[in-house]
C-alpha positions as CSV (number, residue, x, y, z in Angstrom):
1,X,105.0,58.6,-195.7
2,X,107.8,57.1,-197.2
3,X,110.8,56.5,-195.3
4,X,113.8,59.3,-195.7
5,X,116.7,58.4,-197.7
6,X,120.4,58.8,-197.0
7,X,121.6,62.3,-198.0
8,X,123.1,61.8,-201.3
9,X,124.4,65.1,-202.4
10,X,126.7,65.6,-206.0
11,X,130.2,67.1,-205.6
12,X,129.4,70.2,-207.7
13,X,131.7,72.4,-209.3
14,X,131.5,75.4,-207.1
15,X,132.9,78.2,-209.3
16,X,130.1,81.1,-208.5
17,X,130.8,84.0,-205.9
18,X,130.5,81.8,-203.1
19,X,130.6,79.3,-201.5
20,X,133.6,78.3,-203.2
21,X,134.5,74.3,-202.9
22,X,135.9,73.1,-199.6
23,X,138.9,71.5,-199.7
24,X,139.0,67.9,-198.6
25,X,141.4,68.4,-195.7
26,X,139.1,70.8,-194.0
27,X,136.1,68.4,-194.3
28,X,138.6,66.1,-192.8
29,X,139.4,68.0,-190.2
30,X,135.5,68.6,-189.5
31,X,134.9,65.1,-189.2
32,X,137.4,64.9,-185.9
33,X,135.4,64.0,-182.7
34,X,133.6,67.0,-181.4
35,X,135.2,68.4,-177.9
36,X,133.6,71.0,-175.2
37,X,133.9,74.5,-176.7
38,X,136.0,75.1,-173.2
39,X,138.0,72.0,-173.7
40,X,142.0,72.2,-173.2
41,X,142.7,70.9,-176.4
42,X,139.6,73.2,-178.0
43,X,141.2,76.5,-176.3
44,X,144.4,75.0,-178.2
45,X,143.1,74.8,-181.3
46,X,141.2,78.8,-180.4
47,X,145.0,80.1,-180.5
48,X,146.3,79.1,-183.4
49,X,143.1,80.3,-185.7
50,X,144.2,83.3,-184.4
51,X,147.7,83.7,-185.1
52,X,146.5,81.9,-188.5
53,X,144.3,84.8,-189.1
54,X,146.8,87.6,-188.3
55,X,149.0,85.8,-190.8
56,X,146.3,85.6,-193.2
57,X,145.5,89.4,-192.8
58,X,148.8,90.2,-192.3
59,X,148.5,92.1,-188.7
60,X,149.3,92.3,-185.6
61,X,146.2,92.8,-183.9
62,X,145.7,91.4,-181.0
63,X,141.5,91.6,-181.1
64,X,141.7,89.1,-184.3
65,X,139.1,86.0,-184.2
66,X,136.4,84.4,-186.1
67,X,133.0,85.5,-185.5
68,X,130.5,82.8,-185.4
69,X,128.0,83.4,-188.2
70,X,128.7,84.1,-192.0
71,X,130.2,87.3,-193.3
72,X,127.2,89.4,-193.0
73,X,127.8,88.6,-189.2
74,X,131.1,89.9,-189.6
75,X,129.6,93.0,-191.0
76,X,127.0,93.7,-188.8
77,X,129.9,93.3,-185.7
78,X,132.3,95.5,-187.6
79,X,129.2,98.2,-187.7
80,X,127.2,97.5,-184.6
81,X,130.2,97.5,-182.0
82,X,131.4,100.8,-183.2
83,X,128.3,102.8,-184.1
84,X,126.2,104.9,-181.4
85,X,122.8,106.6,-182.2
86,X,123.5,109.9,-184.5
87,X,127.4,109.1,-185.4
88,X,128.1,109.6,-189.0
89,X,129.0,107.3,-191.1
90,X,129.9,107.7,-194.7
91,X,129.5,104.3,-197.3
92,X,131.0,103.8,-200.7
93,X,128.6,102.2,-202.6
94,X,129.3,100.6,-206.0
95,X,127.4,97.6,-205.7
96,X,125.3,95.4,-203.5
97,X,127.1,95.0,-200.5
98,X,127.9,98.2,-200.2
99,X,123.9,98.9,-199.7
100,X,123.4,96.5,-197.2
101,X,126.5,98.1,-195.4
102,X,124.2,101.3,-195.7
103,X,121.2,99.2,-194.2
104,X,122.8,97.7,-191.2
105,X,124.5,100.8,-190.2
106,X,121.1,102.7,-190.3
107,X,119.3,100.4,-188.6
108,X,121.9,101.0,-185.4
109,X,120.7,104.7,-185.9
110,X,124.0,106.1,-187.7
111,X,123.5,109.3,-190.0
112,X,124.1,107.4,-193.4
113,X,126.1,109.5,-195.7
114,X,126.2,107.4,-199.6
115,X,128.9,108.4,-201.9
116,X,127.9,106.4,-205.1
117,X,129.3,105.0,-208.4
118,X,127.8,103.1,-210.6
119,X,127.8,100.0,-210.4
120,X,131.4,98.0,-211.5
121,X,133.3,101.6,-211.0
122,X,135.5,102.4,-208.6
123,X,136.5,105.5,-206.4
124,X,139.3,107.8,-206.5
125,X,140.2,108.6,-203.5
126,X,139.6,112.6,-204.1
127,X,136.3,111.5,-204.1
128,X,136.4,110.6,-200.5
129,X,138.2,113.3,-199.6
130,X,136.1,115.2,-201.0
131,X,132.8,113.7,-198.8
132,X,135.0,114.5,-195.9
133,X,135.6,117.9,-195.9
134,X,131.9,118.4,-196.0
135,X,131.6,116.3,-192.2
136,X,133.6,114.7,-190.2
137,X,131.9,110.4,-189.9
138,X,132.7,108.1,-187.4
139,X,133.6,105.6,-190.0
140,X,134.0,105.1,-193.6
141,X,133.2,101.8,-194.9
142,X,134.8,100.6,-198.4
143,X,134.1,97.4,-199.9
144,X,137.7,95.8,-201.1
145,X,136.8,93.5,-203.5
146,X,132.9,94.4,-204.0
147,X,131.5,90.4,-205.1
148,X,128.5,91.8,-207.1
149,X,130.6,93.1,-209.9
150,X,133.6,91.7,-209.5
151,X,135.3,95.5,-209.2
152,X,138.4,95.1,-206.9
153,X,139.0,98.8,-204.7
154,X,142.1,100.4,-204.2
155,X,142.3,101.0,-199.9
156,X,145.6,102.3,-198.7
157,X,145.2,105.8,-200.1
158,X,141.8,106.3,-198.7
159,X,142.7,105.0,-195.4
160,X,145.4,107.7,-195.0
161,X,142.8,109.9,-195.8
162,X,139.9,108.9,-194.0
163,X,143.0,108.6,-191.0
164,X,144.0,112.2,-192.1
165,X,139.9,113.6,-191.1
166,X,140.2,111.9,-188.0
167,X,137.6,108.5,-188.8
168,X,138.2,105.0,-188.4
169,X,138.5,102.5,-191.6
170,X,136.2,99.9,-192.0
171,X,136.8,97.4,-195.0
172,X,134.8,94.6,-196.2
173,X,137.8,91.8,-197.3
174,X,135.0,88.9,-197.9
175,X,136.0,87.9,-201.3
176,X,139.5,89.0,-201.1
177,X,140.9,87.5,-197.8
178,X,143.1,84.7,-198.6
179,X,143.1,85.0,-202.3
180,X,144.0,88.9,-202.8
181,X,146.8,90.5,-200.6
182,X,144.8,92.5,-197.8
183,X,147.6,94.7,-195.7
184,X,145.8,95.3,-192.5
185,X,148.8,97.3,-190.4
186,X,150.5,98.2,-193.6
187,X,147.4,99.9,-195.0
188,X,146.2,101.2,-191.6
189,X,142.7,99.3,-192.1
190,X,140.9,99.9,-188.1
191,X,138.5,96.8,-188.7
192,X,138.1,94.3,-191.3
193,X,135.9,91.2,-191.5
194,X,136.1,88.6,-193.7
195,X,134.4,84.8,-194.5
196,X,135.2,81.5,-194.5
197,X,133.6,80.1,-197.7
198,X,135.6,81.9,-200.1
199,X,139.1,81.7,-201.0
200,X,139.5,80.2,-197.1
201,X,138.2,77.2,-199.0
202,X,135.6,76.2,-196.1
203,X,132.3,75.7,-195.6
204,X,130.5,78.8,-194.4
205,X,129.8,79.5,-191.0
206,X,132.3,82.1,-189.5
207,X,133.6,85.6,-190.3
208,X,137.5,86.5,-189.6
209,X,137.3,89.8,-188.0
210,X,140.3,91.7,-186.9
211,X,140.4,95.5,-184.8
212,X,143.1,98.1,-184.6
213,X,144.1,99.2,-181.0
214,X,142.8,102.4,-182.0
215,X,139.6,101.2,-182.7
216,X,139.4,98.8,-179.7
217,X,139.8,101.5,-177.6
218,X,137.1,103.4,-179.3
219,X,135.0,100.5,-179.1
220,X,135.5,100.1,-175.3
221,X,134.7,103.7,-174.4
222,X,130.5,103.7,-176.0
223,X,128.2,105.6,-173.4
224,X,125.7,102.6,-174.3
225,X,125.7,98.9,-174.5
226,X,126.2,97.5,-177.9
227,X,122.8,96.9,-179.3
228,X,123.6,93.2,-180.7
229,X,124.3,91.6,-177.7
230,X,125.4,88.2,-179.5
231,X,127.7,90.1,-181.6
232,X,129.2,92.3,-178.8
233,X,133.3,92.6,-179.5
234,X,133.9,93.2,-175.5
235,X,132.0,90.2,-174.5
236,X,133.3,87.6,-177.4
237,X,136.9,89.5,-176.6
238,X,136.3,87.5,-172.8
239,X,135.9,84.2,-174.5
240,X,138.7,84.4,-177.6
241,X,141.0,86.4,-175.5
242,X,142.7,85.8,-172.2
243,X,140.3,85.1,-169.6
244,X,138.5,82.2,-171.9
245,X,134.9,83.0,-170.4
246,X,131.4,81.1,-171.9
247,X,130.0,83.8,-174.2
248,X,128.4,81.0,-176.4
249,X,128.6,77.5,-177.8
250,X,131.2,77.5,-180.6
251,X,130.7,75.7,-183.7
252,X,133.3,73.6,-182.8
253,X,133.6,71.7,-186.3
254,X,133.2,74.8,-188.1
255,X,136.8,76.1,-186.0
256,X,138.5,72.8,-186.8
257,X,137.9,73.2,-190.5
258,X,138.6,76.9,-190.7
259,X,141.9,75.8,-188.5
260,X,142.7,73.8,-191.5
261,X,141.6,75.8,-194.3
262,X,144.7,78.6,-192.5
263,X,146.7,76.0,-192.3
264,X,146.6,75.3,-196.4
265,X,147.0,78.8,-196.8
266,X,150.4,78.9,-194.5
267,X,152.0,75.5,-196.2
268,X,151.3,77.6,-199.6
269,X,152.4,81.4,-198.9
270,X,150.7,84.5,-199.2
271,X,152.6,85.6,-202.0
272,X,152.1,82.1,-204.5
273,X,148.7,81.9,-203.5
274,X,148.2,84.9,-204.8
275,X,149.9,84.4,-208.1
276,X,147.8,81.0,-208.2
277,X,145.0,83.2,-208.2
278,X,146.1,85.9,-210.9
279,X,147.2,83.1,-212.9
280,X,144.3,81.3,-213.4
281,X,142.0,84.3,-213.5
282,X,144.4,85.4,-216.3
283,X,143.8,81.9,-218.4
284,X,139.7,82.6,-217.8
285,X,140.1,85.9,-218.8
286,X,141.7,85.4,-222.3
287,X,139.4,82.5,-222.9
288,X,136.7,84.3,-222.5
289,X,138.1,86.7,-224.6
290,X,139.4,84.7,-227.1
291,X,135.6,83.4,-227.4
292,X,134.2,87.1,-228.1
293,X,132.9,87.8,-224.5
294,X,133.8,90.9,-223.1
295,X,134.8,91.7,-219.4
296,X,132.7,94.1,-217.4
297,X,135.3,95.4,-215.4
298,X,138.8,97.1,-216.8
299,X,141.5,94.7,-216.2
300,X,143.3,97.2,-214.0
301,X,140.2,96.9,-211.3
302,X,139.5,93.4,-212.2
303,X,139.4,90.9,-209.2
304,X,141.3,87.4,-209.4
305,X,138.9,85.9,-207.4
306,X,135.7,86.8,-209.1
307,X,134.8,87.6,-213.0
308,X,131.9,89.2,-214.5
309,X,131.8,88.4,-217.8
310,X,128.9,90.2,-220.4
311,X,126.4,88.0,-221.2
312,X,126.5,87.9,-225.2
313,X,123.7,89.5,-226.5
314,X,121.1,86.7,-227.7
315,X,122.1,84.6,-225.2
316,X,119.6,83.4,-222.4
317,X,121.4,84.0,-219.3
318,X,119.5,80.7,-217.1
319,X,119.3,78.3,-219.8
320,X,122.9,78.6,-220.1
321,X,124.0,78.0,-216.1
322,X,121.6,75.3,-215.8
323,X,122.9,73.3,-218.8
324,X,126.2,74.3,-217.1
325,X,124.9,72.5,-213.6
326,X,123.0,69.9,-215.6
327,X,125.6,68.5,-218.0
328,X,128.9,69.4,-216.7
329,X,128.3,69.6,-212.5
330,X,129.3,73.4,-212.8
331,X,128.1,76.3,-210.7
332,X,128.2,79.7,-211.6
333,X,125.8,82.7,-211.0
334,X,124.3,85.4,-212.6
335,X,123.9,89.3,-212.1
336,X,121.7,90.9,-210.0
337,X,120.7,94.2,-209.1
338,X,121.5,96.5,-212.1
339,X,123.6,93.8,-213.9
340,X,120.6,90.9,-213.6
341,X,120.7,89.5,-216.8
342,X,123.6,90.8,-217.7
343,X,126.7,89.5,-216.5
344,X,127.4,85.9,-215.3
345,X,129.5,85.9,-212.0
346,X,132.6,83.3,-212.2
347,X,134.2,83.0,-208.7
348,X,137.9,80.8,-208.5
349,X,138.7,81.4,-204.6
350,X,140.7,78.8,-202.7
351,X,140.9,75.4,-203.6
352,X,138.1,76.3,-206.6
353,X,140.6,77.9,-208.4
354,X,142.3,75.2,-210.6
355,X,143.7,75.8,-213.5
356,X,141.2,72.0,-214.6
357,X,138.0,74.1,-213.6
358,X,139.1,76.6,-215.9
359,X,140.0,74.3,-218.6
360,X,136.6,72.7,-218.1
361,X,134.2,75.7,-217.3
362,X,135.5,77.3,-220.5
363,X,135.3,74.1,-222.8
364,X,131.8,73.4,-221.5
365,X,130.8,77.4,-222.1
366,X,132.1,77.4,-225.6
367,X,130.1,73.9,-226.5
368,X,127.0,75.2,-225.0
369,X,127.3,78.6,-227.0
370,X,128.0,76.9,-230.2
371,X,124.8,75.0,-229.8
């Protein structure tokens, strides 16, 4: 057998829906000595991703912490710590990630209610209210920025209404958080979760997760124990909150770096890294315009963080990204679901979005199109 080599892995152009490219601080900041995950300094270090994160969401929720898994582990906490056998819950579902909130949920034995769109559409929030004079769910679950089509959802309405029927808010925020302005208290969201590979510009690994009072108290009142004991809110509250108890061993590298990824996102301000975003998302979108390809979503839905344009017809939709990763170190991705084959997904979250990538992804695309 011959002998393993040194892992020598090429510093890609990370512009598809995630991961996005992590910023060289936060690899820096992973690469400090490992400590015990009860550690002085470590516990330290636990307090200030949190008030990081309720600056980053823009609450004041006390129950606000990083789960330790990716975002679908944020999403299957956000559902499994609230749901009991029978409750209804009611899904929008425009896109992929709306059906696997439709999948976890039913698999913790909620009554799945789907109120669907076609793909890349949005909802008005008549719609919802709609649904919810027919029954009264538990939760409704909206996807904010939905990554599979790149169709960004208006929240604050629905949340008044869903509020208005008595339910509690659940909103997916993984490719908005930290790149799109997500109003937890000021929109009245009761639990959102979140990623760290996206526009928090770190590896992946854990899932920002904040909870309302209202729905803490909800979650604190079940007549059963939460079904996903790894992912149980009222135990991991015992290790993030006050008392500091051993629920698990924390990636303790993965907290530094996400620690540091908030910490870029203080130095810059909510409100210019957002324009950051819009601005370079706008320069993508009329280049891509300017070039004949159209835009799947309306620009009035249309996320900053994540583009889908049309494929143009003729046009191989793999031959073109792996010339794009062979001969210019790019990544992007294509459709799947309904839109395989038909729309490429173009992400520019966090530190990938630079108004050079755009310059370059949209040179490169233009040459390989010509040809």
């Amino acid at each position: 057998m011959a002998p393993y080599q040194d892992l020598n892995i090429p510093e890609r152009i990370l512009l598809g829906p995630g991961p996005s490219m992590a910023h060289p601080r936060v690899l820096r900041a992973m690469a400090q000595p490992l400590v015990g995950h009860l550690d002085p300094q470590f516990l330290e270090v636990m307090n200030e991703v949190q008030e990081l994160l309720r600056f980053v969401f823009q609450t004041e929720n006390e129950f606000t912490l990083p789960i330790s898994g990716t975002g679908s582990a944020g999403m299957e906490a956000s559902l499994c710590n609230f749901i009991e056998p029978g409750d209804e819950v009611l899904v929008a579902v425009n896109g992929y990630f709306g059906e696997r909130l439709c999948e976890m949920a039913g698999r913790y034995g909620a009554r799945v209610t789907r109120l669907e769109k076609p793909w890349g559409e949005i909802f008005d929030p008549a719609e919802i209210e709609e649904q919810l004079k027919k029954s009264a769910p538990k939760i409704v679950a909206v996807v904010h920025a939905e990554t599979s089509t790149g169709a960004l959802q208006p929240v604050e309405e629905i949340s008044q209404i869903v509020h208005r029927y008595g339910g509690l808010f659940l909103l997916d925020c993984v490719t908005s958080l930290g790149g799109l302005p997500v109003k937890v208290d000021e929109w009245g969201i009761d639990i959102a979760y979140s990623a760290s590979q996206k526009s928090l510009s770190c590896p992946p690994g854990l899932a920002p997760l904040t909870v309302s009072e209202r729905a803490r108290e909800i979650m604190c009142i079940r007549s059963k124990p939460v079904a996903n004991w790894y992912l149980d809110l009222c135990l991991l509250d015992n290790y993030w909150g006050g008392k500091r108890t051993y629920h698990h061993t924390a990636p303790i590298s993965t907290v530094f770096g996400l620690r540091e990824g908030l910490r870029l996102v203080y130095e810059e301000g909510l409100q210019n890294r957002f324009e950051r975003h819009r601005e370079n998302a706008g320069i993508l979108w009329d280049g891509l315009e300017r070039m004949g390809i159209k835009l799947h979503i309306p620009a009035a839905n249309r996320l900053a963080t994540l583009t889908t344009p049309r494929i143009p017809e003729g046009v191989e939709d793999l031959a073109v990204r792996r010339r794009l990763l062979d001969e210019y170190n790019i990544e992007i991705a294509g459709g799947f679901g309904p839109l395989a084959g038909q729309v490429w997904r173009i992400g520019l979250m966090g530190y990938s979005s630079r108004r050079e990538n755009v310059t370059l992804l949209l040179a490169a695309l233009a040459e390989i199109l010509e040809h």
